[in-house]
N, C-alpha and C positions, 0 to 999 in steps of 0.2 A: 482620585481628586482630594478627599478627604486629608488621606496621608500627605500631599503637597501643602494642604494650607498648614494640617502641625508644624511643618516642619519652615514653612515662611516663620509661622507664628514667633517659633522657636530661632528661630536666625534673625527676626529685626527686634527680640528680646535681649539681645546681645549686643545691642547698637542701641545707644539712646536716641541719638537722629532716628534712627528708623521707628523705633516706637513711637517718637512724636508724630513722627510722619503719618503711621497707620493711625491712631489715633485721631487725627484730623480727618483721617480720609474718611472713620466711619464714624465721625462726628456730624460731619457735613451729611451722610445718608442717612442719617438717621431722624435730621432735621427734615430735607428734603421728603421724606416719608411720612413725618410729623405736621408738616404745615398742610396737606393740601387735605388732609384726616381731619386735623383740625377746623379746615373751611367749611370743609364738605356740614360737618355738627354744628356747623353756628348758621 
């Protein structure tokens, strides 16, 4: 498994679409993770 993600990693590093794309995608989950943390503390 590991070895499959370097090597995504490595192949949408070589496309700038794809890097924005990835970048979005763990944009959005990292928010997603971050909002409901944040509710939970306030």
């Amino acid at each position: 498994m590991p070895k499959l993600l370097r090597r995504k990693k490595m192949f949408f590093g070589r496309r700038r679409g794809g890097n924005m794309l990835e970048y979005a995608l763990i944009g959005s989950l990292v928010v997603l993770a971050i909002v409901p943390a944040a509710a939970a503390l306030k």
